[in-house]
C-alpha positions, -999 to +999 in steps of 0.1 A: +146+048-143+124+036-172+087+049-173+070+033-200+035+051-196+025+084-188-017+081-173-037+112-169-054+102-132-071+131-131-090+151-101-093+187-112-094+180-150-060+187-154-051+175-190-021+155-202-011+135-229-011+098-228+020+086-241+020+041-248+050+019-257+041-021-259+059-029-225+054-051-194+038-031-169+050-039-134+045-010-112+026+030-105+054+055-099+039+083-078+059+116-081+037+141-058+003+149-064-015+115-058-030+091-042-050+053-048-085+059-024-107+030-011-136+025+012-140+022+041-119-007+059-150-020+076-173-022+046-144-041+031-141-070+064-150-104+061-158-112+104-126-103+123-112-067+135-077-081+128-063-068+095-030-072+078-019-044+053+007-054+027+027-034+001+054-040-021+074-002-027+105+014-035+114+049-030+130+072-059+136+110-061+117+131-039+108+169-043+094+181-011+102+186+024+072+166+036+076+133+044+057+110+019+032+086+030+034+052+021-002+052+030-031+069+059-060+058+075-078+089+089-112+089+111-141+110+110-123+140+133-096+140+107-076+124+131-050+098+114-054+066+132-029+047+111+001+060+092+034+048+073+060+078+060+090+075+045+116+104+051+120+132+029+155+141+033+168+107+051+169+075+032+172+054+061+140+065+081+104+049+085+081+064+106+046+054+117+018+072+131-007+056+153-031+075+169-019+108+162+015+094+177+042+100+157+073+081+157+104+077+135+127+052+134+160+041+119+179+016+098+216+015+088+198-011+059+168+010+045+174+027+015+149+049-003+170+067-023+177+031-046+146+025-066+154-007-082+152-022-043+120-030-036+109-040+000+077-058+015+062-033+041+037-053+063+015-037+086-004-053+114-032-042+133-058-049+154-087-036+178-076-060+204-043-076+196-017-045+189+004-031+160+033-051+143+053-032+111+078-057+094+100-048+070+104-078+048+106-106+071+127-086+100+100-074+130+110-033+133+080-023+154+058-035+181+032-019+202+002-026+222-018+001+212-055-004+199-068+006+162-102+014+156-110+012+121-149+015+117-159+042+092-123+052+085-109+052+049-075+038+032-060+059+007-026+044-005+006+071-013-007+105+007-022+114+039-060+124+029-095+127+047-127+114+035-140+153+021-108+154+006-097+188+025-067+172+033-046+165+010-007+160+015+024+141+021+022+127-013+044+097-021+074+097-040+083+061-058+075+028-064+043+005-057+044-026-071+011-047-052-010-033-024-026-061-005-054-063+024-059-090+043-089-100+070-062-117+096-031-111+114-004-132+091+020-152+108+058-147+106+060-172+085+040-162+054+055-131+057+087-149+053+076-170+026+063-137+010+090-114+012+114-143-006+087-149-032+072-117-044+051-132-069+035-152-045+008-149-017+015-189+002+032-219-010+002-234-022-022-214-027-054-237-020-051-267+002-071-299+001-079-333+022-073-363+009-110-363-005-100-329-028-120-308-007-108-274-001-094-266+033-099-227+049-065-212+052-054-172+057-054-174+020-094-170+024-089-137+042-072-119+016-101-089+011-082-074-019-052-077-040-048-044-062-015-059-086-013-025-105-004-043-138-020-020-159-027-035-198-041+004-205-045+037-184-073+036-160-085+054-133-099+025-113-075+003-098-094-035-099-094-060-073-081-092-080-094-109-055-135-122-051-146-090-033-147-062-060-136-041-031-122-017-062-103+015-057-100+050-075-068+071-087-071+105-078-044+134-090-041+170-084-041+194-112-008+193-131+002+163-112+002+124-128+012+087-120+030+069-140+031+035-155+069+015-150+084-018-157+102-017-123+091-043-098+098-066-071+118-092-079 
């Protein structure tokens, strides 16, 4: 493992020194502690209730007996409504949480314990049309429940409510590119995806034969947070046209970490 930056993302003025070598920054390594907190998913929607939630992650080595959250979307009850946890002790085991309903689930192929393999977690959902969870371009979950989003918040790496009196099941490992996107992608750009990390479609804007732009997905992508740092910040930027920017938050004596690693 090579960590080329150490960031003080700080959240109860914990203080820690910034160490900087001139490398290629590819990727946050989360080691317990933290967590990447947006806004609210429906400030954040273009016109549809249909979202697609995209990460690319690797695991690495875990100190806990919790099982660390890739990410959590909690209501106002503190209720989560939409979770994604890697195992703690197993390094072939994914389990999702969907209304409170918790369910694990495994796979002779997953491995957390490499963290040089990353994988393309896709998340699905929907207030009308169901939950999908792909795993790269393999299908590992269906359902036909129902998410309500409105007024619930997306923190990325732990399980955490919006007054922040839950905190836990911090992530352990590697995230490469969160992305957010206002539509249900097909099976196909997942496809495309997961065989070209470094790109969102195979073109990536269409035109007619006049030059005019066509609408595609690729207009529904609400935010694209690469986490390519060029210095330590606490504000992770959105890359795409919506500003819809997010905040690193870190418990005292805890930190993120800047790495080279990265999908490939």
């Amino acid at each position: 493992m090579k960590i080329v930056k150490l960031l003080p993302f700080l959240f109860l003025f914990s203080c820690i020194d910034l160490m900087i070598q001139e490398e290629k920054i590819n990727s946050l390594y989360f080691k317990g502690g933290s967590w990447i907190e947006f806004g609210k998913l429906d400030s954040m929607k273009l016109e549809s209730n249909d979202f697609t939630l995209q990460f690319w992650v690797s695991g690495g080595e875990v100190d806990t007996n919790e099982a660390p959250a890739i990410f959590s979307i909690i209501d106002s009850t503190d209720r989560i409504t939409l979770a994604l946890l890697r195992d703690a002790n197993q390094s072939n085991i994914l389990t999702t949480i969907i209304n409170s309903n918790v369910t694990p689930s495994e796979f002779s192929w997953l491995d957390w314990s490499d963290p040089d393999n990353f994988y393309l977690i896709s998340i699905l959902f929907s207030d009308s049309k169901g939950i999908k969870l792909y795993i790269d371009s393999t299908k590992i979950f269906s359902d036909e429940k129902f998410i309500d989003v409105v007024g619930n918040m997306l923190n990325i790496g732990a399980i955490v409510n919006k007054t922040r009196t839950i905190r836990e099941n911090f992530w352990y490992g590697y995230i490469d590119e969160v992305r957010f996107w206002n539509t249900i992608l097909t099976d196909s750009t997942i496809k495309f995806q997961s065989e070209h990390p470094d790109k969102l479609g195979d073109n990536y804007r269409y035109t007619d034969g006049n030059g005019n732009e066509i609408s595609t997905y690729l207009d529904s992508l609400i935010g694209i947070w690469r986490l390519n740092f060029e210095e330590p910040l606490t504000i992770i930027e959105d890359d795409s046209e919506h500003d819809n920017d997010g905040n690193i938050y870190s418990l005292s004596g805890f930190s993120v970490e800047l790495s080279e690693k990265g999908a490939q």
